[in-house]
ROBA-429853 format. One record per residue (C-alpha): x negated, y negated, z; residue number from 1. Coordinates in steps of 0.1 Angstrom, whole numbers. Each point is the difference from the previous one (the first is absolute). Layout:
@x=X y=Y z=Z i=NUM
...
# end
This chain:
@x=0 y=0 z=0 i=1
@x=-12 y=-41 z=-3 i=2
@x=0 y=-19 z=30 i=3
@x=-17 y=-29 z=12 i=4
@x=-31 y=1 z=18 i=5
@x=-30 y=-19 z=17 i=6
@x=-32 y=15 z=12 i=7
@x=-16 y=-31 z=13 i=8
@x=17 y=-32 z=19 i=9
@x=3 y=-35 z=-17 i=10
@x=14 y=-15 z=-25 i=11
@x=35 y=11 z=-27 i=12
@x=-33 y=11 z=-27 i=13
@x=-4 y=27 z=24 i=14
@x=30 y=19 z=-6 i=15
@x=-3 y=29 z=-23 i=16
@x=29 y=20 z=-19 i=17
@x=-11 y=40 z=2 i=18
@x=8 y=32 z=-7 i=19
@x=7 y=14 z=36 i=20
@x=14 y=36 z=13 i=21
@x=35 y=-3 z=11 i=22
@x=12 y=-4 z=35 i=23
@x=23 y=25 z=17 i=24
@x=27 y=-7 z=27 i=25
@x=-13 y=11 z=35 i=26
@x=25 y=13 z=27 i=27
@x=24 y=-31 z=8 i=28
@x=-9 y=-19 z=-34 i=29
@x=13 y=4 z=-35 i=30
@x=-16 y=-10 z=-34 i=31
@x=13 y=-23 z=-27 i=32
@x=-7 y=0 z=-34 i=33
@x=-3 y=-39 z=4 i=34
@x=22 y=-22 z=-25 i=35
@x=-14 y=-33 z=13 i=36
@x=-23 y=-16 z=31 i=37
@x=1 y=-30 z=20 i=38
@x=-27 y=-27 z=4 i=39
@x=-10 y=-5 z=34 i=40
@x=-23 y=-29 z=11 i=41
@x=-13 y=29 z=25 i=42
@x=-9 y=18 z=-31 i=43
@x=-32 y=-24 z=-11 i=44
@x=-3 y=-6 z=36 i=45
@x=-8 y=37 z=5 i=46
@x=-18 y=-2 z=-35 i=47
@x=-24 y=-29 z=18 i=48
@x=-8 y=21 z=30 i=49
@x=17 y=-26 z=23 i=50
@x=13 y=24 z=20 i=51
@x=-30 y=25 z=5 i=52
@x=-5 y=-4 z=35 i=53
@x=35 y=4 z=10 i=54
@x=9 y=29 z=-25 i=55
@x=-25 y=12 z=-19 i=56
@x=-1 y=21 z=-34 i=57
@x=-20 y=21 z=-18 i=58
@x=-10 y=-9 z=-33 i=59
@x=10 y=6 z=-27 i=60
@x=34 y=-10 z=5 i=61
@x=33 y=2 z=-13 i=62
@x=17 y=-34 z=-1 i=63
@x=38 y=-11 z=11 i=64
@x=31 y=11 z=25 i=65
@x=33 y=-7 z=-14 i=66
@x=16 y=19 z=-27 i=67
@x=33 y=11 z=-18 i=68
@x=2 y=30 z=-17 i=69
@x=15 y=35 z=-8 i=70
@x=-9 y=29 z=25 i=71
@x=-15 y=28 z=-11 i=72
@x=-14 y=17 z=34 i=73
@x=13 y=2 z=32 i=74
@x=-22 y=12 z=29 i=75
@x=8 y=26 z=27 i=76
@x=18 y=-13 z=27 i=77
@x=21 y=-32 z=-21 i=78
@x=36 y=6 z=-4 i=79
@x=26 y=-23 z=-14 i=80
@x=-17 y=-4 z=-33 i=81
@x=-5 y=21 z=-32 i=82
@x=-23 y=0 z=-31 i=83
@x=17 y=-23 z=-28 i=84
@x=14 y=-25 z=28 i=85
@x=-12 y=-34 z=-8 i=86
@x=-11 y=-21 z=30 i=87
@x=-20 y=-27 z=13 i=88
@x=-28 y=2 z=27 i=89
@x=-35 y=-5 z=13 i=90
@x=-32 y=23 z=-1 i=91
@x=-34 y=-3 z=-11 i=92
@x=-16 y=-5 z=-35 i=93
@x=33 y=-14 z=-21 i=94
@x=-21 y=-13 z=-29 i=95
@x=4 y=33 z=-17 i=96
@x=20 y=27 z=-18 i=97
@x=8 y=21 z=31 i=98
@x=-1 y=-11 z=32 i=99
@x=8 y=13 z=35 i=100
@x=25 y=-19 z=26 i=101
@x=-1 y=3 z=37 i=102
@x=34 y=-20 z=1 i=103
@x=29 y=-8 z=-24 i=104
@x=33 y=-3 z=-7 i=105
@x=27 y=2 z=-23 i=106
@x=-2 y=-27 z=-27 i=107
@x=30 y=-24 z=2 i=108
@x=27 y=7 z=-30 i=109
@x=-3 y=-27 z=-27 i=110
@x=-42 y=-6 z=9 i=111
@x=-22 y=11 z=-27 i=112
@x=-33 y=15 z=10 i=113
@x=-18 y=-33 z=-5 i=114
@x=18 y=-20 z=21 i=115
@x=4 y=29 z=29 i=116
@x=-39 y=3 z=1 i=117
@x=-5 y=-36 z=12 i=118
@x=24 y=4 z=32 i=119
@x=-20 y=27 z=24 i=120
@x=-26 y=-19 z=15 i=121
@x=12 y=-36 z=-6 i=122
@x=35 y=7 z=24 i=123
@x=-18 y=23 z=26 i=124
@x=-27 y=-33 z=1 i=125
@x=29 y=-27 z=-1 i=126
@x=25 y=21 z=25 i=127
@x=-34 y=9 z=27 i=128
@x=-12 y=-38 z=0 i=129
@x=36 y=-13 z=4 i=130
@x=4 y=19 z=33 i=131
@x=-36 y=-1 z=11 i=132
@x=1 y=-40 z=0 i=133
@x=35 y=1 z=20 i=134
@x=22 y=-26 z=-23 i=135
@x=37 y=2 z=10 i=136
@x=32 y=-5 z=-18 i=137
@x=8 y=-41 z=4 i=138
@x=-44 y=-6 z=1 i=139
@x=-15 y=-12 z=-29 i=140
@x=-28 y=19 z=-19 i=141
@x=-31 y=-17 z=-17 i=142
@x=-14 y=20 z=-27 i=143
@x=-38 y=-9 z=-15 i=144
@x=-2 y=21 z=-32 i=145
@x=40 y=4 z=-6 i=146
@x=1 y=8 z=-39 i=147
@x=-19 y=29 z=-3 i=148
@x=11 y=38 z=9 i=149
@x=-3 y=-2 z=35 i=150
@x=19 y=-30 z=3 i=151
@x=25 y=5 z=-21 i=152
@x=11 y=29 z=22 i=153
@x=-1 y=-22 z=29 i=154
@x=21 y=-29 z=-9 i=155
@x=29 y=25 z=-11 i=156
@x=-5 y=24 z=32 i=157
@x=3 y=-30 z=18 i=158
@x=30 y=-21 z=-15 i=159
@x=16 y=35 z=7 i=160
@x=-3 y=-1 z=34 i=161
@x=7 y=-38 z=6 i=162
@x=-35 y=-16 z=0 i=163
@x=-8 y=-33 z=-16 i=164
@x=-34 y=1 z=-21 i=165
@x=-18 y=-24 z=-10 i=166
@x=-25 y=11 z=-31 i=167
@x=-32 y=-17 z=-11 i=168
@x=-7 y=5 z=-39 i=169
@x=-12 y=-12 z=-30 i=170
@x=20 y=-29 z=-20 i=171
@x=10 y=25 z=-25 i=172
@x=11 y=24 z=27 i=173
@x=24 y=-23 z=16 i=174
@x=31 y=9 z=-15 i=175
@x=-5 y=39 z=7 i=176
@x=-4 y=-8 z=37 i=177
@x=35 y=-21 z=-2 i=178
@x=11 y=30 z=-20 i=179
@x=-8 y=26 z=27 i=180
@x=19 y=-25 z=27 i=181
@x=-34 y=-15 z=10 i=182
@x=-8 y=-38 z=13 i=183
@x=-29 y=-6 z=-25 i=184
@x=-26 y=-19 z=-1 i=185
@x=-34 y=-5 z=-18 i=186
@x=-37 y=11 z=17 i=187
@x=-28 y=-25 z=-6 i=188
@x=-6 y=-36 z=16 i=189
@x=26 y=-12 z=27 i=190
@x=16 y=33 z=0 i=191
@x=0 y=0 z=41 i=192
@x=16 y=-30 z=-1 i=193
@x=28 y=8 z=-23 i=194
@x=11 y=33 z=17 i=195
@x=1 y=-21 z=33 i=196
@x=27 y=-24 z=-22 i=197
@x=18 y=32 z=-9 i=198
@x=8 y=8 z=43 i=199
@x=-16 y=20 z=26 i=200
@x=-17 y=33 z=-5 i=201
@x=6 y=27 z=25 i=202
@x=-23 y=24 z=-15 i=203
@x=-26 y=3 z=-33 i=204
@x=-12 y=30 z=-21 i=205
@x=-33 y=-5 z=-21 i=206
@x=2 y=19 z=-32 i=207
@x=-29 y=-11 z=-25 i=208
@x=-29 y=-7 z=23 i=209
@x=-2 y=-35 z=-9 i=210
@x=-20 y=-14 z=30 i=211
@x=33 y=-12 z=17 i=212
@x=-3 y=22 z=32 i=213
@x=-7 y=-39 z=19 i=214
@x=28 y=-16 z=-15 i=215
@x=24 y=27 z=8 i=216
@x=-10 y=1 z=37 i=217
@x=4 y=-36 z=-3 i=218
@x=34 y=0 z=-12 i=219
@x=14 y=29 z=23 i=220
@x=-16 y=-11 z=32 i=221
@x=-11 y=37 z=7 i=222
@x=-30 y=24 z=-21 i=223
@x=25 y=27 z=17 i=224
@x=27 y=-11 z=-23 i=225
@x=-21 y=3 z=-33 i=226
@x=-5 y=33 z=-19 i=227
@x=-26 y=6 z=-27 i=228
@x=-3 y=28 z=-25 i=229
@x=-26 y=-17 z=-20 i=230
@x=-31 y=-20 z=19 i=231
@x=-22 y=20 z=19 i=232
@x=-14 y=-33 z=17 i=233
@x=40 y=-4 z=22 i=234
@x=-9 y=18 z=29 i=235
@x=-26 y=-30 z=3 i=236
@x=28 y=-18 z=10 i=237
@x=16 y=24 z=23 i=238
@x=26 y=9 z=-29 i=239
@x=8 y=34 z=-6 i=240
@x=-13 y=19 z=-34 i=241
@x=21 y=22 z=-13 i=242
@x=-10 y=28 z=-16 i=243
@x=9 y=33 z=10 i=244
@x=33 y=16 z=-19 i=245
@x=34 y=10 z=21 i=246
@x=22 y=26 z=-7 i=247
@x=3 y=4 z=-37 i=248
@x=29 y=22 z=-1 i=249
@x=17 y=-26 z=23 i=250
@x=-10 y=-32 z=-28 i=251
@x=8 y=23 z=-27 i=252
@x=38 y=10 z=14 i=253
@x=7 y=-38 z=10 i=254
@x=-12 y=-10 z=-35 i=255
@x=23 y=24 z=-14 i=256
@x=28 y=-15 z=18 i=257
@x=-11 y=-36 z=-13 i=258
@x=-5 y=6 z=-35 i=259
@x=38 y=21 z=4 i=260
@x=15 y=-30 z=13 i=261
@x=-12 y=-23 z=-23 i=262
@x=-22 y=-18 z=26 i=263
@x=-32 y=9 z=-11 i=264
@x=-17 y=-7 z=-34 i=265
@x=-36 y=-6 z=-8 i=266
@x=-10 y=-8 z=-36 i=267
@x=-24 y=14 z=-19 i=268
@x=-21 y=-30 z=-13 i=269
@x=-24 y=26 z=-20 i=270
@x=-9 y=34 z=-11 i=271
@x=-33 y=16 z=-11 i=272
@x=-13 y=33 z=-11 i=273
@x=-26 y=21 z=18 i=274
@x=-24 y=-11 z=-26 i=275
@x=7 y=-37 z=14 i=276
@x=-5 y=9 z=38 i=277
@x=-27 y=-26 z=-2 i=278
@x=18 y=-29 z=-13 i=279
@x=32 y=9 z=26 i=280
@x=-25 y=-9 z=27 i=281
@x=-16 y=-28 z=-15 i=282
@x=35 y=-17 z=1 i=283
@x=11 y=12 z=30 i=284
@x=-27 y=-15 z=21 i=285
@x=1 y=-32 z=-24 i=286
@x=38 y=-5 z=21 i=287
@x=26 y=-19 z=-8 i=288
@x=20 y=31 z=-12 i=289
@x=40 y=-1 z=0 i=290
@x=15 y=35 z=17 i=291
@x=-23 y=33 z=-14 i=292
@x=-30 y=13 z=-21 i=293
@x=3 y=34 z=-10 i=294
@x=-16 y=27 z=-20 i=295
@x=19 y=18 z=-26 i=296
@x=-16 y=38 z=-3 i=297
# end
């Protein structure tokens, strides 16, 4: 099978489409022959080595967690799931033909398998740092980063259960924050200032690791009401990193529900082929994307 590989850290020109023996489902896992796989700014941060000390992998390595696709193994041990079922999950090495998933789900009727890989690890992020930073129905939510994946879950998982959000995005991005029931406004020079002008902030989320860590503290009057999933500097500030996954099966299931009751939608702002792994990074860490990247296989 092709899938997408690395055998040494650095930069999207290390990433190499092989020829690589298949994976098989383990007990409790099933394989997928994979119809498409979502970009993950935790993908090139793996692919940089950021994370070595914390978790670190053996090279070489396969490359993404998120995928959608049709099973075609299912491990001892896994019931409620047969081989031609087509669901959505998370496992290890995605950027490839056949890949193996430690948790999934049923994909949502009327999602194709494109737009059902960019879900698993954007909710399970969006859902974890909306209760790990404690914002109640009624409080108001500042989000640093608000356009992309991440954020695009949060603003809708939020409106859904009563919190106001304020977003920071590009000028171009404005309109698809409004769209997702967002307070926008624009990053850059005097932004402080501006989200002061739209009302009090009861607690922020920092999504694109902009340097903003100080500003948020600023505006929420507590580091213990600020989340970060993307600067590894915030714990400099006594605010809280965020990095280590939930319960998938959990995000997966509430997702599910979402997407079923029309809550829930996350566009995909690009697709790629695993020949283009390279260039899916190179625009995922450039920012400013609008809802999903994803790899068609």
């Amino acid at each position: 099978m092709r899938k997408v590989s690395f055998a040494v850290f650095g930069g999207p020109d290390v990433l190499r489409l092989v020829d690589a023996e298949e994976p098989h489902a383990g007990h409790g896992k099933i394989r997928v022959a994979v119809r498409a796989a979502g970009v993950n700014p935790v993908d090139w941060r793996i692919r940089e080595g950021q994370f070595q000390k914390a978790r670190p992998i053996e090279l070489p390595a396969g490359v993404g967690l998120d995928a959608s696709g049709v099973v075609d193994e299912v491990g001892a041990g896994v019931e409620g799931v047969k081989v031609g079922d087509h669901v959505f999950g998370e496992g290890s090495s995605t950027y490839a033909e056949f890949a193996v998933l430690s948790a999934w789900a049923p994909m949502p009727e009327g999602l194709t398998f494109e737009e059902a890989a960019g879900y698993p690890s954007v909710v399970e992020t969006a859902l974890r740092v909306i209760d790990q930073v404690g914002v109640r129905p009624g409080q108001t939510l500042l989000v640093s980063g608000a356009s992309g994946g991440v954020g695009s879950a949060v603003l809708q998982i939020a409106r859904d259960r009563g919190i106001t959000v304020i977003g920071t995005a590009g000028a171009a991005n404005q309109d698809y924050l409004r769209g997702l029931g967002a307070v926008p406004t624009t990053y850059g020079e005097g932004w402080v200032e501006r989200v002061r002008r739209l009302g009090r902030v009861d607690a922020a989320l920092d999504l694109a690791g902009s340097g903003v860590i100080r500003e948020l503290v600023e505006l929420t009057g507590d580091p213990q009401k600020v989340i970060s999933i993307a600067d590894l500097g915030a714990p400099e500030f006594g605010v809280r990193f965020s990095g280590v996954a939930g319960s998938v099966p959990d995000a997966l299931a509430e997702a599910a529900d979402l997407i079923s009751r029309g809550k829930l939608h996350i566009p995909v702002e690009k697709s790629y082929t695993l020949a283009e792994a390279a260039a899916a990074h190179t625009d995922s860490q450039a920012g400013h994307t609008r809802g999903r990247r994803v790899i068609v296989v």
